[in-house]
N, C-alpha and C positions, 0 to 999 in steps of 0.2 A: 429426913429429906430436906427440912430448911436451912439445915446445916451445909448443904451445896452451893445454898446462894454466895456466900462472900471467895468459895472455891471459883466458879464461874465466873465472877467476876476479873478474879485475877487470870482466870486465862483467857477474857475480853480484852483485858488490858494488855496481856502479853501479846498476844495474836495482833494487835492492833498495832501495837510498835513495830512490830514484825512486818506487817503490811507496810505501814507511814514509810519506811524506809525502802520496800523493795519499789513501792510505787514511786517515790521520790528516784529512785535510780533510773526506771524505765521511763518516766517524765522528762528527766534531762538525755535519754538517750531516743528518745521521740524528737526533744527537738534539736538535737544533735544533728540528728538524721535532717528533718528540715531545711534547716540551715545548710546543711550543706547539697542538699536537692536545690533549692533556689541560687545557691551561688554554682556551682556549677550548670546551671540551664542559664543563668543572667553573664556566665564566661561563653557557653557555647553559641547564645547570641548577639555575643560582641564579635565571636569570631565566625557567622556567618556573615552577618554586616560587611568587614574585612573581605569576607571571600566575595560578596556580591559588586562589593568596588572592585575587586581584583578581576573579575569575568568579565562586568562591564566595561574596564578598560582594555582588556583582551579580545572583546568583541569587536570593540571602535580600532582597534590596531589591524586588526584582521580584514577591515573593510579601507575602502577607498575615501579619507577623508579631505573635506576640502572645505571650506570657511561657511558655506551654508549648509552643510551635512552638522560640522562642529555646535552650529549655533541649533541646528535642529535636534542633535543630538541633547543638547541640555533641557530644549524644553519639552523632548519626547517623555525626557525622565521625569518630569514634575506633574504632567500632563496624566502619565498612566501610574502613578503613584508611587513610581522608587525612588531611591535614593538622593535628595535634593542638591546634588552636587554645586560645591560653591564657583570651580572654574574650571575648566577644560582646555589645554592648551597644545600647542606645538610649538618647539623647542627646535631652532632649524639650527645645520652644523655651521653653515657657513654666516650667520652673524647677522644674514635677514630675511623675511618669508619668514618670520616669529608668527603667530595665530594664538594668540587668547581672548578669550571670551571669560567675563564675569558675572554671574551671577547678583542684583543686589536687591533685596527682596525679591519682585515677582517682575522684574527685567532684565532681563539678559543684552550689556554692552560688551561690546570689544575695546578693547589697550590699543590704541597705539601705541608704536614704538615707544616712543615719550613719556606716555604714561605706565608703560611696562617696564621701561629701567627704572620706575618707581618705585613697586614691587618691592618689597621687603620682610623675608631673605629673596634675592632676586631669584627669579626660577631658571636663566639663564644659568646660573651656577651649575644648572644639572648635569650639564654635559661632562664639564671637568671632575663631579664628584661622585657619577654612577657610570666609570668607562666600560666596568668589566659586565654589564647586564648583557644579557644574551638573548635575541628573539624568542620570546615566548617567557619572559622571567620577567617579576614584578617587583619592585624596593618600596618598603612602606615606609615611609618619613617619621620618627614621632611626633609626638605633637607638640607643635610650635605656634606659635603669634606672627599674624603676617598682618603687612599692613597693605592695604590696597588702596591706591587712591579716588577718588569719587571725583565725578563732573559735572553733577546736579547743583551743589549745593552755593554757586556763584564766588565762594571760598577758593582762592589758591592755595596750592599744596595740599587741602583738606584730603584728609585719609581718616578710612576704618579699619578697626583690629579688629582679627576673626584669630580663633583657636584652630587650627587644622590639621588633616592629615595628609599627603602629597602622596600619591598614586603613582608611579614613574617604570614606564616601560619602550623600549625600543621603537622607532618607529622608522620606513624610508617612504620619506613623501615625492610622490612622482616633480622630476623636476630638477631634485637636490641630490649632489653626487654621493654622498655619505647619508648615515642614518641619524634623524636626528630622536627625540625622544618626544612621547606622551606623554602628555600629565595631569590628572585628575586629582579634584582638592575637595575634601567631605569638610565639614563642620565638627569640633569635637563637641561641639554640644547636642549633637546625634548621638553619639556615644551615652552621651551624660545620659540621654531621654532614654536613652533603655535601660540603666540602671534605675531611674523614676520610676517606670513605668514598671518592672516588675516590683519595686519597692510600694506599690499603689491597690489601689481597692481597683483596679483595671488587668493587676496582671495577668498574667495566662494561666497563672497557680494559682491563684485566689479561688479557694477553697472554702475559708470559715470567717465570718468578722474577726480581727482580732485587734487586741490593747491596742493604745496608745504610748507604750513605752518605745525608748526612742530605738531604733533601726538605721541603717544606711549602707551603701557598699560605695567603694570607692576602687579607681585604678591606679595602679603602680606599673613604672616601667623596670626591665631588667636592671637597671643601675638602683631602684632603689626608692626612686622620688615618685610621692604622692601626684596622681597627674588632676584630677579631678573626682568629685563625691557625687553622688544621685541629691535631688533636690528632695527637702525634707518634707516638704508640703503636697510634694506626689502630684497627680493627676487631676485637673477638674474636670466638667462635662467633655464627652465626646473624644475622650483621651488627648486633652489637650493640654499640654505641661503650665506649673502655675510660674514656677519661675525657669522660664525659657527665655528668657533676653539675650539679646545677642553679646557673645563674649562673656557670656555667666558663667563662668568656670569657677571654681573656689573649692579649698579644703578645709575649711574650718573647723569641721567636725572631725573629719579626717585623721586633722592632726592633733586634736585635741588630747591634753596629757604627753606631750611628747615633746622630747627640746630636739632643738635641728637646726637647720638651713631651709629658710624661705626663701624662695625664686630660682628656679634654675635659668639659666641663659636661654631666650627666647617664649618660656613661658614663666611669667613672674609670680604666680598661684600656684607651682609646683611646691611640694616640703619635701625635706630628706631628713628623717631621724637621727640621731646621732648614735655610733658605735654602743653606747649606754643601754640600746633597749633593746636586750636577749633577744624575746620572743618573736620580734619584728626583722632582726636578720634573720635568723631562724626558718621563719615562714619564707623570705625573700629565698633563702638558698634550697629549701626544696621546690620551692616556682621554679627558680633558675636548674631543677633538674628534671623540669618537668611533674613533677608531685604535686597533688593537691591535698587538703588537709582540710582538720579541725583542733584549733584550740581553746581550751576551756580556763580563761585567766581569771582568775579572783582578784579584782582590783576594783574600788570602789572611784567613781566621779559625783562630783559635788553639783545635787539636783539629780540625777538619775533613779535614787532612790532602789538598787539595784546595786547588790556588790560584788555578782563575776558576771561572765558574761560572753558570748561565743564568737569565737574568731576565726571564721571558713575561708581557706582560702583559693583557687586555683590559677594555672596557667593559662595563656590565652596564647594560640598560636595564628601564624599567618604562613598560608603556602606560598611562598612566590616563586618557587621555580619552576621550570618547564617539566620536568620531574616527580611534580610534588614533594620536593623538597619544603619539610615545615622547617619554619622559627618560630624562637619564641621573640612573641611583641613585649608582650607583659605580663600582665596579673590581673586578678577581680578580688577582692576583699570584702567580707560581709560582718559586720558588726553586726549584734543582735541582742538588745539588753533588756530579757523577757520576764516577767511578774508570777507567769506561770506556776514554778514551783514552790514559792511562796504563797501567792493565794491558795494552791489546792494545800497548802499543810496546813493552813489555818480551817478551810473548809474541814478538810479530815479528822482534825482535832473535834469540829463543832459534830462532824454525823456520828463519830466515836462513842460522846457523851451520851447523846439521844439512844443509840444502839444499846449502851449499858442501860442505861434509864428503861429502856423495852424489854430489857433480856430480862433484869429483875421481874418485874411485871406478870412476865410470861413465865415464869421459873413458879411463880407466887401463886399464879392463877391455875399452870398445872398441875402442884403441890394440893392447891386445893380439891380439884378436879378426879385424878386419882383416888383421893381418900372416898369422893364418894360412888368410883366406880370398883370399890374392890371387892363387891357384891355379885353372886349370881352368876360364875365366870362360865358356869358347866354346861347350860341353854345355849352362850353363846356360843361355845365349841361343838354342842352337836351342831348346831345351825352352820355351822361355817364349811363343817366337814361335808355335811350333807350336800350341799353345794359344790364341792369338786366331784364332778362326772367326767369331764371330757378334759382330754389330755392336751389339747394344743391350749387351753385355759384354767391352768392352775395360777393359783394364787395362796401365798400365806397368808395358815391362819392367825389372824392378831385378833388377841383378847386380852382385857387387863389381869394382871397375876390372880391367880384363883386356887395359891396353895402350890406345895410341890408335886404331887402328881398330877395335875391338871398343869403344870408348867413343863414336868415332865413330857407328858403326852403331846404337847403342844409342839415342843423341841422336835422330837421325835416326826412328826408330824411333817412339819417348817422342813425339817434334813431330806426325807423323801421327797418331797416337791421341788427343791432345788437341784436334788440328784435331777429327777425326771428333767424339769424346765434345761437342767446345762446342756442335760443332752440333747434336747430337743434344738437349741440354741447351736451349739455345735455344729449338730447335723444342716442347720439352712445356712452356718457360716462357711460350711464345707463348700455347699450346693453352689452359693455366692460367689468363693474364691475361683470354683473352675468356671463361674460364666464371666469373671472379670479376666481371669487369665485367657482364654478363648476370645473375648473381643478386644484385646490389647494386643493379641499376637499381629505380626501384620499380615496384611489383607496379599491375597495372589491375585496380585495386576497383572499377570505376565501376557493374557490374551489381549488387555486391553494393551498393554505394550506393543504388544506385537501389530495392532491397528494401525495407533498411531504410526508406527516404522513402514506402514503402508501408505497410511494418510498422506509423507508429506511425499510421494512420490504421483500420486494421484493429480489430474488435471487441478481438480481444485484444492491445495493443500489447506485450507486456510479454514474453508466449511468440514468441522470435525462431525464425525458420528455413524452410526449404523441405522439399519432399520428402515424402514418405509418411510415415515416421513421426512427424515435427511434425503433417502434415495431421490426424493420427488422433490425434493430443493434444490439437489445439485440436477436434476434432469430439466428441472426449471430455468436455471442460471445458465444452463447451454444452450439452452433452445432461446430463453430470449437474447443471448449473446452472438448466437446466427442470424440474426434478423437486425436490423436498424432499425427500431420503432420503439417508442414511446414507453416506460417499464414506469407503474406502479406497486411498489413494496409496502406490505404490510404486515403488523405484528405488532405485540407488546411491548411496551419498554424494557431495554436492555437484551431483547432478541438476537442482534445482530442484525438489523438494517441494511446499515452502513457496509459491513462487513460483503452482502449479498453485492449489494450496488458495486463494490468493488472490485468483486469477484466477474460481475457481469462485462464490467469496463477490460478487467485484466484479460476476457478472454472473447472480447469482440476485434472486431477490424479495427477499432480504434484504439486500443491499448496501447498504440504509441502517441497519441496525443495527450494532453490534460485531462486527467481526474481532478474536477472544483464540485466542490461542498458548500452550501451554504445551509445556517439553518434557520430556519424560516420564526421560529419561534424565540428566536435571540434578537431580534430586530427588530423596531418597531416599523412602521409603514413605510416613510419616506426614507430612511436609511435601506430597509430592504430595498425597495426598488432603484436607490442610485446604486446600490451592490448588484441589484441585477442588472440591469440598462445600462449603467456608468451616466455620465454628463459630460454639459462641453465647458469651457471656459465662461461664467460669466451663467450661469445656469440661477444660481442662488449666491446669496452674499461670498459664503465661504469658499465656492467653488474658481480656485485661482488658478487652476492648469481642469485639460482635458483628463477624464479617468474614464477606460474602458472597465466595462461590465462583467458582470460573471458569465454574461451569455458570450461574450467576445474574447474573453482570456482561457473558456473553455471553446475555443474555434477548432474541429477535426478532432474536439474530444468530447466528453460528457460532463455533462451539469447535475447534481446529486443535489437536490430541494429536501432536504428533511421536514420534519414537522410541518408538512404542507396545507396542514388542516388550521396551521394558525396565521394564513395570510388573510389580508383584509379584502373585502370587495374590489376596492382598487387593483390592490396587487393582484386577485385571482382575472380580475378582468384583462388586463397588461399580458398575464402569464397567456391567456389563453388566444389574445389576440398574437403574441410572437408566435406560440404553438402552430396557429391555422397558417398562418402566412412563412415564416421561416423567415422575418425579419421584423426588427428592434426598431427602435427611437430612442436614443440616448437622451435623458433629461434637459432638455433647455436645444434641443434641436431638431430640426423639421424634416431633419435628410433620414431616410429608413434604412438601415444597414442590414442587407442581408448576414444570417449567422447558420454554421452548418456545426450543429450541434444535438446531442445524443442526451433528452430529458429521464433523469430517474427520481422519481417523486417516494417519498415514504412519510406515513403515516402511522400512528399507535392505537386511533379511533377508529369508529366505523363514520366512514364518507356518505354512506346513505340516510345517516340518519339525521348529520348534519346538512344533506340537501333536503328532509321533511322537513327540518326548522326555519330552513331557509337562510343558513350560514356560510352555503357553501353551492358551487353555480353548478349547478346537474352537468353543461356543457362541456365545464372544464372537467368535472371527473372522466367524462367519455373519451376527453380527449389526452389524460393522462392513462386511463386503464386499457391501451391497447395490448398489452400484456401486463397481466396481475400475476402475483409472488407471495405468498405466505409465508414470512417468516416466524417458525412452529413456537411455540411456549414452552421453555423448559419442561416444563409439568408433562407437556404431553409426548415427549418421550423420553420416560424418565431412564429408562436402560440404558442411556447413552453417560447419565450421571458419573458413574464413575469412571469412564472412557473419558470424558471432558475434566473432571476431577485431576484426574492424572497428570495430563497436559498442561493447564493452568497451576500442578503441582512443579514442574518440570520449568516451566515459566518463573515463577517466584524462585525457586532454587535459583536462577540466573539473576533476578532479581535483588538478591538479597547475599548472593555472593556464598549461598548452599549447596548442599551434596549429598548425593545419598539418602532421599527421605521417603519416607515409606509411610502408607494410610493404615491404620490401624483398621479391624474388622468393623469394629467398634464405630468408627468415623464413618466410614465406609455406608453402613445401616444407617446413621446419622443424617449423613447426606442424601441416602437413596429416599428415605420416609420425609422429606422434607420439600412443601410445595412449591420453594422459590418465586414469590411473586414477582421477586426483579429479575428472575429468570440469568441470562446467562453472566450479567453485568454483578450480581448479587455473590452469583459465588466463585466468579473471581476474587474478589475484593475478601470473601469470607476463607478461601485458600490462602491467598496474600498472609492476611491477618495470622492467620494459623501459622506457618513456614514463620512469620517473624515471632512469634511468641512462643514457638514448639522450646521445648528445655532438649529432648532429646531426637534422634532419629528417625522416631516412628510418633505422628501426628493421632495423639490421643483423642478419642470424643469428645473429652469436655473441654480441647482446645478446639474444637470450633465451634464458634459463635454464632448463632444465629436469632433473627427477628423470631420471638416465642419459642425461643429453644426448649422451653418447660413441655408446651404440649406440644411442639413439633417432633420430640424424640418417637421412633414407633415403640410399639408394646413390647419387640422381642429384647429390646435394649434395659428395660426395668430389670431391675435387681430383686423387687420384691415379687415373692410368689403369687402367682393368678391363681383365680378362684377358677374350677374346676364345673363340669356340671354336675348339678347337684350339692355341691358344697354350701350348703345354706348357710352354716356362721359365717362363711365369708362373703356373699353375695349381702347378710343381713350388716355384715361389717364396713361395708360400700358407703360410703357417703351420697345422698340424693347429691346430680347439680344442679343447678337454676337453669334456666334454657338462656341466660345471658351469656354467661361464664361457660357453658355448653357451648354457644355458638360464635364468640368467640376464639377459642382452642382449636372446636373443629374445623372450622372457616379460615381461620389465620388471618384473620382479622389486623390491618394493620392500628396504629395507636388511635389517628385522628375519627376511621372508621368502628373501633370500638365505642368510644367516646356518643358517636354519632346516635352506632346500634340502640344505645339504651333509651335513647329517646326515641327514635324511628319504629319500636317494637311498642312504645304506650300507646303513641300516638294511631300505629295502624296504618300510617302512609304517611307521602313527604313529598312535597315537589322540587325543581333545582332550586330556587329563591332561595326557600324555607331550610334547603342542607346546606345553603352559603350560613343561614343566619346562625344555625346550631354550633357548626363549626368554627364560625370566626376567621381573625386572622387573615382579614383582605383571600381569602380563596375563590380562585379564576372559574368561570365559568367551565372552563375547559378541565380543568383538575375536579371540579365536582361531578359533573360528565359520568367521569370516568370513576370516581368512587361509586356512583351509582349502578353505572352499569355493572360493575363488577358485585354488585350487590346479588342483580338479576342475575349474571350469568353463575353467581352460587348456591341459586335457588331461594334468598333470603326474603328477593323482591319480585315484586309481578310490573310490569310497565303496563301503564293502563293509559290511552288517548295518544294524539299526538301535534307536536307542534307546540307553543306557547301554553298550552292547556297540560302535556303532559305530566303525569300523578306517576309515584312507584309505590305499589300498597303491597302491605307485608304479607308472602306467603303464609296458604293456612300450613299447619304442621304434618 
């Protein structure tokens, strides 16, 4: 038997080369893959960039512009965080009425004429170089060097160069007998930042630490020339680029290894390789056919330390026609010259050694082992035998050799129990296939079909479902829709609120006035209230013109107050005093304007409990609850599930640009056993998800997803056999739970609330302070509220006192 050791060894050694090499293959086909997952997401958002210039300029064409629309248009963009457009201009036919505005740092000037024939390439040129654009069609310039000149800097003639992109679409300015053109001008060093930025420990892919070997993508246009490279130094705090200067464009890296043409006409950091370098037309002519790739070149650079190295490349398109008509702009390039496969051979090498050095060991030490278990084999096989009783727990018998009849018997032995065990095995793969086949068939929706096809003919198409508590929703919504007074909605988050309130307005007397929304919990104090009230001129610093209010722009229609529970004393007291009286006081004025409007308040808490604490004015609730509205919790009727399922299936198929999809039985049970705590907001978004990620037709179980899907599945969905009554090995086979992990599952328990549970159940009780302090994470008075309550209402918690004293101590069991 020691005569195996150097046999073993060498098929260590074999197997291991065997492996080094398959691993080495899937290693470079790992990051093949990579590589070209990151260049094509850092191509698709260069060409949503593209698209969001191209809409924004489409949207400004669309609209009535005029030189302080223009100038508010630039700084609307910087203001609410898009695209920092460097100019915005109008391009007029007849040679004056020209309008641009520049951007230079964080001021926005206008050109004069004077200083616009400045401008270089002049933007006047537009006219004679884009005749053929058609309303509703975009031309995207490439990128060029413009100089614009400055009037700050006490210098004549003083100009700056920017790298840009020119935005150019049709325009007829009222006034001018012909159409002149828009023109919008981005920065190409916005471009740059988003190659940085996914090249960085910031990007959106940033998955894993990785080396320091060197990385970079750069852009190429269709002709061929390198336009600029990502900054090598990446990102520092707050995603803020380290080498962002203005007009940092460069190829350096780009083009390094490459002989060519430096500069093309208008940008002088452009390169063009020469005819000489295969790989690089190559990749150029499948861009230019729309193709993306990867190349794997083995060519070593001096200092990289790295001698191939992968070369992803894809196209970048731009829509600009009215059509959607794509072109192609250019190209994205990712260089990637990774350590990877190299370190892990060296590593493999070193765990190889250690692996032989153990095997020995263990070969030596069983050799030993054996010799002195080759005694006494005959005890251990009655023992073993005697032990198989019961059929669903066989097991072979192992015993060390103890001679050829007791090897024999043993054989003999081991053959029967596997016969038994296969079949046994068999028989629950049988059992198994017909319950998978059965809940993958699809599900017959055709009654719930046929609902719907009622639904949308029904007064209220919109409020879906059966059953008594929808009936007593929709008989709600009509009744407070006959009357003019005052409507209080309530419910859960993601209920449909809103949805209620909408319905009520759609089918009041006033459903040809304004439906206005505000939500109460998106605002802080004094912003709410100039939203509600409006101001006059001259109110507060900022307030430079009169702005009517939500109570005034909903005049002969309805005001919809969401989260009404999160106004402040102020604003509840405001709210109540327009309430009584039927007239306002807009901010910063004395005059009281009557207002003839229709209040719909909703809320997700309970308002009672918030006037025991004294957060909320007893008055004002009487005087919003002149009709109250529950809107129901998923949970509580849950029959309506796959009726809603359907719908919201039928929605997403529009959505997504689908057809023809069907719920498996399977999904079906899925959904119905599951308690939706975000109710009907959850499984939309949980249908959504499914419909985009389905492979086929029919929407599998395990493609939808849900918060604790593990213990939300119900029991008839398990694959493994239930214990029966009376089946004791399998009841003794159960694993005890914990009463955490018990209550948990059975509660549905979300993350921040299990977290909470484990301490909440040592402790024995908890009051709000003390669940902010557990919790963390700055959480609101109001979100703790309601983790607690929902605590009680699952019987977890008892609420014990009230008011500032209030305690929630854990149910006994």
């Amino acid at each position: 038997m020691a005569a195996l050791i150097p046999s073993l060894v060498c098929i260590l050694l074999a197997a291991g080369l065997c492996n080094y090499s398959v691993s080495s293959h899937y290693i470079n086909v790992a990051l093949e893959r990579f590589v070209r997952l990151q260049n094509l997401a850092v191509a698709h958002e260069v060409e949503r960039f593209l698209e969001l210039a191209r809409e924004d300029l489409l949207f400004a064409a669309h609209g009535r512009q005029t030189e302080s629309s223009m100038r508010q248009f630039l700084a609307g963009k910087v203001g609410s965080g898009g695209i920092r457009y460097l100019d915005f201009s109008y391009i007029a036919p007849s040679g004056n009425g020209h309008i641009c505005f520049v951007r230079h740092h964080d001021r926005i000037e206008r050109l004069d004429s004077k200083r616009l024939m400045r401008v270089v390439p002049n933007p006047l040129l537009l006219l004679n170089d884009n005749p053929q654009l058609e309303f509703g069609q975009v031309w995207a310039s490439p990128v060029m060097e413009v100089e614009y000149p400055l009037s700050e800097t006490g210098v004549e003639n003083a100009v700056t160069r920017q790298q840009v992109i020119r935005f150019v679409t049709p325009y007829h300015m009222e006034g001018q007998a012909h159409a002149g053109v828009l023109m919008l001008s981005v920065c190409a060093t916005d471009l740059r930042d988003i190659l940085t930025l996914y090249n960085s420990e910031d990007s959106p892919l940033w998955a894993f630490p990785r080396s320091s070997e060197l990385r970079y993508d750069y852009m190429i246009d269709p002709d061929g020339w390198m336009l600029f490279q990502s900054a090598v130094d990446g990102f520092g705090k707050d995603s803020v680029p380290r080498h962002s200067k203005p007009g940092g464009l460069s190829t350096y890296l780009a083009r390094s290894g490459y002989e060519g043409t430096l500069g093309r006409p208008g940008l002088r950091n452009a390169f063009r390789p020469n005819s000489g370098h295969e790989d690089y037309w190559r990749m150029l002519e499948n861009v230019r056919e729309g193709e993306s790739g990867l190349l794997h070149i083995r060519d070593s650079v001096s200092g990289s330390g790295v001698d191939d190295f992968f070369f992803a490349y894809a196209p970048v398109w731009f829509n600009g026609g009215a059509g959607n008509t794509k072109v192609l702009y250019g190209g994205l390039v990712r260089v990637d010259r990774s350590i990877l496969p190299i370190v892990a051979g060296y590593q493999y090498l070193d765990v190889m050694l250690v692996v032989t050095v153990l095997a020995i060991m263990v070969m030596a030490l069983l050799i030993y082992w054996l010799g002195r278990k080759l005694t006494s084999p005959i005890r251990r096989l009655s023992d073993q035998l005697n032990s198989l009783r019961e059929v669903d727990n066989l097991e072979e018998v192992d015993i060390p050799y103890g001679g050829r009849d007791i090897d024999e018997l043993k054989n003999s032995v081991n053959a029967l129990v596997r016969r038994i065990s296969r079949q046994m095995e068999e028989i629950r793969e049988k059992d198994e296939a017909i319950l998978n086949v059965n809940l993958r068939e699809p599900a017959d929706l055709s009654r719930e079909q046929g609902l719907l096809d009622e639904a949308r003919l029904n007064v209220l198409p919109d409020i879906i479902g059966t059953g008594t508590r929808m009936a007593e929703l929709r008989n709600d919504v009509l009744k407070a829709a006959g009357v003019d007074v005052d409507v209080l909605v309530t419910g859960e988050t993601g209920t449909g609120k809103q949805l209620v309130a909408e319905a009520i307005h759609g089918q009041s007397r006033r459903h040809a006035g304004p439906f206005i929304s505000i939500n109460c919990g998106a605002l802080d104090e004094n912003l709410l209230l100039d939203a509600l009230f409006g101001h006059v001129k001259g109110a507060f610093t900022e307030a430079r013109g009169d702005r009517n209010g939500a109570f005034l722009e909903a005049g002969g229609g309805t005001l919809f107050l969401d989260e009404i529970q999160s106004a402040s004393p102020r604003v509840q007291q405001s709210l109540l005093r327009a309430l009584s009286i039927r007239k306002i006081k807009p901010l910063g004025s004395d005059v009281e304007i009557p207002v003839d409007v229709r209040i719909i308040a909703a809320t997700n808490v309970d308002l009672s409990e918030m006037i025991e604490e004294g957060t909320f004015r007893e008055d004002l609730y009487y005087r919003l609850k002149v009709v109250s509205i529950n809107s129901p919790a998923l949970r509580d009727h849950p029959e309506n599930i796959p009726l809603l399922a359907l719908h919201y299936l039928r929605q997403a198929e529009q959505l997504t640009g689908r057809s023809h999809l069907e719920l498996s039985r399977g999904a079906v049970r899925k959904l119905s056993g599951y308690s939706w705590p975000g109710n009907i907001r959850e499984l939309v978004n949980s249908i959504t998800r499914a419909v985009v990620m389905a492979e086929t037709d029919v929407i599998e179980a395990e493609e939808i997803r849900l918060e604790g899907a593990v213990q939300d599945i119900p029991a008839s969905l398990s694959l493994e056999p239930r214990a029966e009554e009376g089946d004791a090995e399998c009841v003794e086979a159960t694993a005890p739970r914990e009463r955490g992990a018990s209550v948990e599952r059975e509660f549905s328990l979300n993350p921040r609330q299990q977290q909470a549970w484990e301490i909440i159940s040592k402790r024995g009780g908890i009051s709000r302070s003390e669940y902010q302090d557990i919790v963390g994470g700055d959480l609101s008075p109001r979100t703790a509220n309601y983790d607690l309550n929902e605590f009680v209402s699952k019987g977890l918690l008892v609420k014990v006192g009230k008011g500032p004293a209030t305690r929630y101590v854990v149910a006994e069991e």
